[in-house]
Residue frames relative to the residue before (quaternion, step in Angstrom):
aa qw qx qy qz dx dy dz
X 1.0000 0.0000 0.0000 0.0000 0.00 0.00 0.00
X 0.6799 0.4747 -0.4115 0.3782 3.72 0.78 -0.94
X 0.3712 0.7294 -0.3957 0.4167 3.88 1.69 -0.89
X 0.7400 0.5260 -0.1969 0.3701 3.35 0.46 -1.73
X 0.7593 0.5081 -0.0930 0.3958 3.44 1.05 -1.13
X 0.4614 0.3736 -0.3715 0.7138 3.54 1.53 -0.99
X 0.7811 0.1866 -0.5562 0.2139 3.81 -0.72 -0.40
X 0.4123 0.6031 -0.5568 0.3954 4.11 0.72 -0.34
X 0.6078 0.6509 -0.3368 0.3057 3.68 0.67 -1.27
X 0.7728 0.5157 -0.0190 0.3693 3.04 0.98 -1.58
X 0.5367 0.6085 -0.3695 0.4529 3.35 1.95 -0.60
X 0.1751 -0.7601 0.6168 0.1052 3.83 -1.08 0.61
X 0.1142 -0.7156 0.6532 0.2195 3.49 -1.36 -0.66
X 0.0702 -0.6308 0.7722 0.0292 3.09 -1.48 0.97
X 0.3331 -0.5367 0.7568 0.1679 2.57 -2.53 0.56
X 0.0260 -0.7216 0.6761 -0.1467 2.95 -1.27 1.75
X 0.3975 -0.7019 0.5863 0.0747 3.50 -1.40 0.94
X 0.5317 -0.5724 0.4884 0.3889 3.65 -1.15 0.34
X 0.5671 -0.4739 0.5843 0.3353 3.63 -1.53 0.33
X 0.1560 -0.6564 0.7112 0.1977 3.49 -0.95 1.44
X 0.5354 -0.4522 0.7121 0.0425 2.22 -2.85 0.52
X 0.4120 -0.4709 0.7264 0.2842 3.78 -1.35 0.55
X 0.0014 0.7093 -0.7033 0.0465 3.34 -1.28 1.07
X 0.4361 -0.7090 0.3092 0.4599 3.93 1.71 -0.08
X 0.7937 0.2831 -0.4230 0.3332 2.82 -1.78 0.66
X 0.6118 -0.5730 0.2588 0.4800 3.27 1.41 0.75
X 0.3258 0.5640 -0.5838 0.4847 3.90 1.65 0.89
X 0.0134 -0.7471 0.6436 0.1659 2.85 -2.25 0.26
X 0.5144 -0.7150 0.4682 0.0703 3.20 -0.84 0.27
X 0.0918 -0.7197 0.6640 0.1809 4.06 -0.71 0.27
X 0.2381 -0.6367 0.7159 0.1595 2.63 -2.04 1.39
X 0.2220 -0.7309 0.6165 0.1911 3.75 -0.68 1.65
X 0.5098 0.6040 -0.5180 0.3269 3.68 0.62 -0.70
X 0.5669 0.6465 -0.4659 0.2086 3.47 0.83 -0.76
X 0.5732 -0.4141 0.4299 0.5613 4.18 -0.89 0.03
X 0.6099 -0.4903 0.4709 0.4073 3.45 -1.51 -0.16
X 0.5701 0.6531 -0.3145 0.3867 3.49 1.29 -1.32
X 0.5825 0.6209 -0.1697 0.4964 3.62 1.40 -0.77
X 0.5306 0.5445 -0.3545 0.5444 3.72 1.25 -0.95
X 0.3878 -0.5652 0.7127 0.1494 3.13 -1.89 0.86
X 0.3134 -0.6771 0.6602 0.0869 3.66 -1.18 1.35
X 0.2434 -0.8018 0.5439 0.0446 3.21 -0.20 1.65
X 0.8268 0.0925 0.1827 0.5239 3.72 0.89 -1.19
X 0.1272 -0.7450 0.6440 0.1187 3.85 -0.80 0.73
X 0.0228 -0.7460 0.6593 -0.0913 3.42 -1.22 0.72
X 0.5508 -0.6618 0.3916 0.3244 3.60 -1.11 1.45
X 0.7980 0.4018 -0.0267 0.4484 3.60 1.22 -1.61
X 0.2050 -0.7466 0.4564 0.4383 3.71 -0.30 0.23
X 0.4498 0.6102 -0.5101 0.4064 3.76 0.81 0.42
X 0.4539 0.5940 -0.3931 0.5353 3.37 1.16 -0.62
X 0.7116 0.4942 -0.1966 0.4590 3.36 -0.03 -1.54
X 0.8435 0.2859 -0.1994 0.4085 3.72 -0.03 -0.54
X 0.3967 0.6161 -0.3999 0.5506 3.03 1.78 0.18
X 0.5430 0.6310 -0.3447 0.4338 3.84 1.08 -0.89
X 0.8057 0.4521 -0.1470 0.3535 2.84 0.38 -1.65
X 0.4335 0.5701 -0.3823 0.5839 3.26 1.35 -0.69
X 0.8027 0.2697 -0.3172 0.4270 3.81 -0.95 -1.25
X 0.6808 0.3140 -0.4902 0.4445 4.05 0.37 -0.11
X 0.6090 0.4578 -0.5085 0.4012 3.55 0.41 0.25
X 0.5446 0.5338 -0.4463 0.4682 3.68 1.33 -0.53
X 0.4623 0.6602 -0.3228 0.4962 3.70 1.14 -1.20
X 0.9000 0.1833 -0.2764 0.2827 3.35 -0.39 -0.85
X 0.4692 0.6305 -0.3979 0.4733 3.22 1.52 -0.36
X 0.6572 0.5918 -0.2724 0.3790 3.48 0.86 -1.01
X 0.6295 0.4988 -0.1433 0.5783 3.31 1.83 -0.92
X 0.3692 -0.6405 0.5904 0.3239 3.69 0.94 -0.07
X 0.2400 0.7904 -0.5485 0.1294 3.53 0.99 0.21
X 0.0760 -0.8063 0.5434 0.2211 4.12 -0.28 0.69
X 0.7283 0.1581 -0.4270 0.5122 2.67 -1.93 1.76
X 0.1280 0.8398 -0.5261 0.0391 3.50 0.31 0.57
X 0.8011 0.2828 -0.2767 0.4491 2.91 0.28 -1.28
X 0.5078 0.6234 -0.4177 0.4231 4.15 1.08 0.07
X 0.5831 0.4811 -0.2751 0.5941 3.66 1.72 -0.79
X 0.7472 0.2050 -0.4290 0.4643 3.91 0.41 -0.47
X 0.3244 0.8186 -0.4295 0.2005 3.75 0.77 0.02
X 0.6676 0.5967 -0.1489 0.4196 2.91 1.29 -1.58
X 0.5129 0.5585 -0.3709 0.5361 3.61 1.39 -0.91
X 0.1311 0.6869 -0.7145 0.0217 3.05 -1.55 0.79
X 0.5349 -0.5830 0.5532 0.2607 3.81 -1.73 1.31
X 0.4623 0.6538 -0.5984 -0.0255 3.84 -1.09 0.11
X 0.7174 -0.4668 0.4122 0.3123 3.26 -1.69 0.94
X 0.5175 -0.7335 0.3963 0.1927 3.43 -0.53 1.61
X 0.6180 0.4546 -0.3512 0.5368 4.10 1.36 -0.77
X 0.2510 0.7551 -0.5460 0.2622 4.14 1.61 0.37
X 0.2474 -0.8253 0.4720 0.1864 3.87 -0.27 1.27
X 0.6158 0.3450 -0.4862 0.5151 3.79 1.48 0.83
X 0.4674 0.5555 -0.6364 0.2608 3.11 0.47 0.65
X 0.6188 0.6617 -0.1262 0.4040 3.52 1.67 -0.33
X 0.6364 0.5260 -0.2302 0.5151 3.44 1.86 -0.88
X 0.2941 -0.6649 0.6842 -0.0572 3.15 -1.05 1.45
């Protein structure tokens, strides 16, 4: 049982984003289709409440920026548990 418990211990989460694309004029763009293994780990966090708490305050952020398309720009961000076994597949 204690096996069972150090590894839970050990499990994290990050917020990672797709791999942008040049779309011109100096826009970009996220391929999500990409694998996970391909995502860029933007941030590591013990809790995923933590994590979605992130994701939450850059969507306040961009709103705050008149940033257009916001919520389609923080979309792309996604929380997963760092022992995730596609974050590994190639």
């Amino acid at each position: 049982m204690k096996r069972h418990v150090i590894t839970l211990a050990l499990v994290g989460w990050y917020l990672i984003a797709p791999p942008a694309l040049p779309v011109g004029q100096g826009m970009l763009a996220w391929d999500a289709t990409a694998p996970l293994s391909e995502w860029e780990i933007l941030y590591g966090y013990d809790r995923a409440a933590d994590c979605q708490a992130m994701i939450k305050k850059k969507l306040n952020s961009a709103y705050a920026r008149n940033h257009p398309n916001a919520e389609r720009w923080v979309s792309q961000f996604l929380c997963i548990a760092s022992d995730d076994p596609r974050l590994k597949q190639k």
